[in-house]
N, C-alpha and C positions, 0 to 999 in steps of 0.2 A: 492072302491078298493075291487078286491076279496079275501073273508079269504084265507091263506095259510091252506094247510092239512100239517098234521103234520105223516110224518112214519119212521118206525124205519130199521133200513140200516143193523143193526147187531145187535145181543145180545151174552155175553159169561157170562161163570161163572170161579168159583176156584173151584176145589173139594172142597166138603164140608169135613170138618175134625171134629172128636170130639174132647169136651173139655181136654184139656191137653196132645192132640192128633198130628197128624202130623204136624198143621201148630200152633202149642202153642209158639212158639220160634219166631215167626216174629211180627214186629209190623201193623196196621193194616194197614198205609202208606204202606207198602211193597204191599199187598193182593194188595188194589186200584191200583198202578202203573201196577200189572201184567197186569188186565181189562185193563188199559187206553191204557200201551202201546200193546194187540192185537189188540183193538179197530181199533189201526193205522195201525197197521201191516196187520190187514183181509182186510178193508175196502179202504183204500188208503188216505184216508181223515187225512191229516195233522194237529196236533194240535191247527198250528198256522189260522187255519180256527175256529178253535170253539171260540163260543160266551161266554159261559161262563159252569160253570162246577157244576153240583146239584149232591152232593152226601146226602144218605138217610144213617143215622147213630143215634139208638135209645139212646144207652147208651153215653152220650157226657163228659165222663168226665175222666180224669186222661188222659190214654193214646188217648183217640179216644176225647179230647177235644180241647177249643183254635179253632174252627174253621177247623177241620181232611181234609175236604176237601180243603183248601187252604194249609194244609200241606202237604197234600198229592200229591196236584201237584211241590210244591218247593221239596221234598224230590224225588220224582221219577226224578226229571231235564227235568222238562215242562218250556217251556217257561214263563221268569214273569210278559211277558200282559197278561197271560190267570186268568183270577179272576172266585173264584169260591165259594159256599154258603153251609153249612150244612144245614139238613133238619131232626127235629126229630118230626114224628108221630108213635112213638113206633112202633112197627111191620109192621105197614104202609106207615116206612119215605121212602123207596126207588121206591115206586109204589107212592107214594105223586112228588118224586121228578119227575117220567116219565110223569105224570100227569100234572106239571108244568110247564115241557120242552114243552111239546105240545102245553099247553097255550099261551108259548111268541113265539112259531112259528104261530100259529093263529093271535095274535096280532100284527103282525109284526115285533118283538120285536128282531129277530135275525133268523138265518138258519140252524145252526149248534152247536149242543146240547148233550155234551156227559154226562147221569147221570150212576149213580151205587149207590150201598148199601154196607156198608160191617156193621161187626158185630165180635168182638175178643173176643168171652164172656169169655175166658181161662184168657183174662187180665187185664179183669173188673171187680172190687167188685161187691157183690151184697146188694143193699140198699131197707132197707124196710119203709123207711120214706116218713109221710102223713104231710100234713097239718091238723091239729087241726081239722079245718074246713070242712073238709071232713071226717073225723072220727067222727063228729058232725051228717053230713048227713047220711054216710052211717054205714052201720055193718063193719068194719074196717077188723075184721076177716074173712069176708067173701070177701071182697076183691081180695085177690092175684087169680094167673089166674088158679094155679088148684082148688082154691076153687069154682069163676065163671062154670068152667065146672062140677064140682059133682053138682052143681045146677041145670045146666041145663038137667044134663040127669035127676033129679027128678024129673026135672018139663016137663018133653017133653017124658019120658017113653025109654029112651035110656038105656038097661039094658048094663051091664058090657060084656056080650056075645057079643051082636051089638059092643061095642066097640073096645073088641078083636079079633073081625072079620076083622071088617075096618083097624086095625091096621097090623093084617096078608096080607088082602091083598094090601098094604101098600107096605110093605116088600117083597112080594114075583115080584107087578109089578115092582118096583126096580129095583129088584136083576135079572130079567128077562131085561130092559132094559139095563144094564150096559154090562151084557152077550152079548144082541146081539147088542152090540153097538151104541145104540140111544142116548147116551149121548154124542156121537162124536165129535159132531157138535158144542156144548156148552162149554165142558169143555178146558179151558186153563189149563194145567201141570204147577204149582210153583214149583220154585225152594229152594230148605232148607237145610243145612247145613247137610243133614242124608239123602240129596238126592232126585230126583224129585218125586214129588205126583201129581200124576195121576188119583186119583181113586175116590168116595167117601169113606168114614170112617163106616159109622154108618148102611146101609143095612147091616137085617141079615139076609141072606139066610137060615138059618137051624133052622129058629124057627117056631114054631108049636102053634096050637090053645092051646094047652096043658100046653104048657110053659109060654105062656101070664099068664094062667089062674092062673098059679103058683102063680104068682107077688103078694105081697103086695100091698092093697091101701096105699097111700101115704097122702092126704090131710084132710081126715077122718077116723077114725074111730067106724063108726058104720055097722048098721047092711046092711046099704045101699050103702057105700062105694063103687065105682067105681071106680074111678080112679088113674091107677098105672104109672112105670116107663116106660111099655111095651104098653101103648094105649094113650102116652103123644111126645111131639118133645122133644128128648133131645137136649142138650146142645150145638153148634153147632160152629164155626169157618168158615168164609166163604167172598168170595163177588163175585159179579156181577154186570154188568153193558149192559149199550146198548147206542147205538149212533143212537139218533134222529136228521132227517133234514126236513126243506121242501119237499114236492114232487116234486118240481120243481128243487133245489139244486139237487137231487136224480138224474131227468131225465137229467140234465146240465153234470153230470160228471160221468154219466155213472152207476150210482149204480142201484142195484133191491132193491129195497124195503122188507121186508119180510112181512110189514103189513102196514096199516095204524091206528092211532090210530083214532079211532071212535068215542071214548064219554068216559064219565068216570063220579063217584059221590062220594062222600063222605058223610056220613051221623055221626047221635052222636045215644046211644043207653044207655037202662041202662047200667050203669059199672056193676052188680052186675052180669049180665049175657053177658059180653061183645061178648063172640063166637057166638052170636048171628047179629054181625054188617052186615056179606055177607049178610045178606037176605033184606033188605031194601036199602043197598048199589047196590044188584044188579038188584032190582027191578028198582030205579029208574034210574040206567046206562040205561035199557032197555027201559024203557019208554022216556028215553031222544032222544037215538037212534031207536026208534019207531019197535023193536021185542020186541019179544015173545022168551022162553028160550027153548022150541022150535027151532028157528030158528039156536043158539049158537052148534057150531059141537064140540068145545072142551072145558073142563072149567076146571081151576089150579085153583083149593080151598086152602087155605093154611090150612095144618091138624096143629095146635095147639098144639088139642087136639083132639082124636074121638072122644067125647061124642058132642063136637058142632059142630065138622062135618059129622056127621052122619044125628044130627037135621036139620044142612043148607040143606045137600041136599034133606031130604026129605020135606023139608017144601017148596023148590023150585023147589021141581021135576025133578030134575037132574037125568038122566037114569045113571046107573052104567058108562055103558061100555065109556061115555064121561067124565067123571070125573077124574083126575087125574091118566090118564093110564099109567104114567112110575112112579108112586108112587107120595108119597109125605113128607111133613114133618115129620111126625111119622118113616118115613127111610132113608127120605137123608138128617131131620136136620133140625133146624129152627133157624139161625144167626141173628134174629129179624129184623134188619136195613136192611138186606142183603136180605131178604124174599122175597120182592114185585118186585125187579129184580131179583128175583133168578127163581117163578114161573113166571115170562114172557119169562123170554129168554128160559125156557123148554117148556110154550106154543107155543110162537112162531118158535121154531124150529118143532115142531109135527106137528102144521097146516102147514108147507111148505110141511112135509111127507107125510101128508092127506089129501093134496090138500083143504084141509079145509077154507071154504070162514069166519067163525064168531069162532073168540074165544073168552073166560071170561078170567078173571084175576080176580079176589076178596080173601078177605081177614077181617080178625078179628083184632081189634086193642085193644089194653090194655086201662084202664078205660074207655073203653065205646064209642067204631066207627066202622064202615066198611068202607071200601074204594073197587072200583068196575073201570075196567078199559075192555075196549072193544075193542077188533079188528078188522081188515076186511082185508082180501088178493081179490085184483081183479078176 
């Protein structure tokens, strides 16, 4: 029997909002239903068609716990054959789950696959709890994730400047796509009790190299301290999603495809420098699907942090002008769980602008992974 190829039909987002920002008052059930139900509404593909339902959710507990994605489909009034699974690979759960959905379409496993991410950090505690055992192996204080990135610019010569840099223009490719409307395509308008949000929350248009520089470090300090609140993703409110099927489901009923998924890898990396995970993650995407990064026309790196993403790209040789051209995390956010669909459905929409036959998807994962997911338009 031949593999099924597995491509993606549609991708949408929510505006991303900050924390205790526009969308602070919704639960996170609310965010997934908007995705699921444009999903239906764009693409025509009825719920009662999907196989099953992977949503990508880091923080799983209190309100986003119990299984978020099976609540999320009883709570939006999805049909209750449709059964559906959470996925937490911390910052990588919702690019794990797109990665997934491909899998059981290759394997046969089913045709129709709608995943998403979301991420409510506005109504999640935050927990700084180790196991023993791992405070045994590692430096515990070095740990959390702006400590991993003051490491890594010490160790990779990314001064505080480069990071204020990436982070300006961050901000500025942003605030230039929202202007001239590139985000069109992607964004779904929520609806909230103070009225529809439409927009992102967190581009700032009127900041300057100057103003970064102002910023305190935050996770150190000494005399090497880099990183502040202005070269870091703040705190973020969000989801996304996309609906994968067969190629063949696609050509059956009429859809265009926007891409197909190609290949993808997952890799483990020290924790202690986890921003470090794209570059092996997309090494061996590449090598799996037999290019060269080179050949990749557009790549959504998730910004973190600049200091490790300044190092991925140059240690993978990513030319500027392909690298997250309508910004990225350091300006529109980083909803953790919400991340890995959040940069695909923005690549995916720009390679349909750019006619662009290869794009990346890669990403850094908390204690220690990348994850790397691969495109291709006919």
């Amino acid at each position: 029997m031949t593999q099924a190829t597995a491509v993606v039909v549609d991708a949408v987002r929510t505006p991303q909002a900050k924390k205790d920002g526009a969308l602070a008052d919704l639960y996170p059930e609310d965010l997934v239903t908007a995705i699921l139900e444009a999903l239906v509404e764009r693409t025509g593909v009825p719920a009662t068609a999907w196989e099953d339902f992977r949503l990508g959710c880091a923080n799983q507990e209190n309100e986003q716990g119990r299984n978020l994605a099976r609540q999320s489909l009883l709570a939006g009034g999805f049909p209750e054959t449709i059964p559906g699974s959470t996925t937490t690979r911390l910052c990588g759960s919702s690019l794990s789950t797109l990665n997934d959905a491909a899998r059981a379409i290759e394997a046969g496993d089913g045709a129709v696959y709608p995943v998403a991410g979301v991420e409510q950090m506005s109504r999640i505690p935050f927990s700084d709890w180790l196991h023993p055992a791992i405070e045994e192996r590692y430096d515990a204080d070095r740990l959390p994730m702006g400590q991993t990135a003051e490491t890594i610019a010490r160790r990779h010569d990314v001064s505080r400047t480069d990071q204020d840099e990436f982070a300006l223009r961050s901000h500025e490719r942003a605030t230039e796509a929202a202007e001239s409307g590139r985000f069109d395509d992607e964004i779904v308008p929520v609806d909230t009790d103070d009225g529809l949000v439409e927009a992102d929350e967190t581009p700032r248009p009127n900041t300057t190299l100057e103003k970064l520089g102002e910023l305190p470090t935050v996770f150190r300090d000494d005399e090497q301290a880099s990183v502040t609140p202005g070269n870091a993703s703040p705190l973020t409110d969000g989801a996304a999603g996309l609906l994968v099927t067969s190629e063949s489901y696609a050509e059956e009923h009429g859809l265009e495809p926007l891409a197909r998924i190609k290949t993808r890898a997952v890799v483990g990396v020290d924790p202690l420098v986890m921003g470090k995970g794209p570059i092996p993650a997309t090494r061996a995407a590449l090598e799996d699907a037999d290019l060269t990064i080179d050949d990749i026309d557009l790549v959504e790196l998730n910004e973190a942090f600049a200091a490790q993403s300044v190092h991925c790209v140059r240690e993978l040789g990513i030319p500027d002008e392909k690298v997250n051209v309508n910004g990225g995390a350091i300006a529109l956010g980083h909803p953790l769980g919400c991340s890995g669909a959040r940069i695909s459905t923005t690549l995916l929409h720009e390679m349909e602008k750019q006619d662009a036959k290869y794009g990346l998807a890669t990403m850094c994962v908390g204690f220690g992974q990348g994850v790397a997911t691969i495109f291709e338009r006919p």
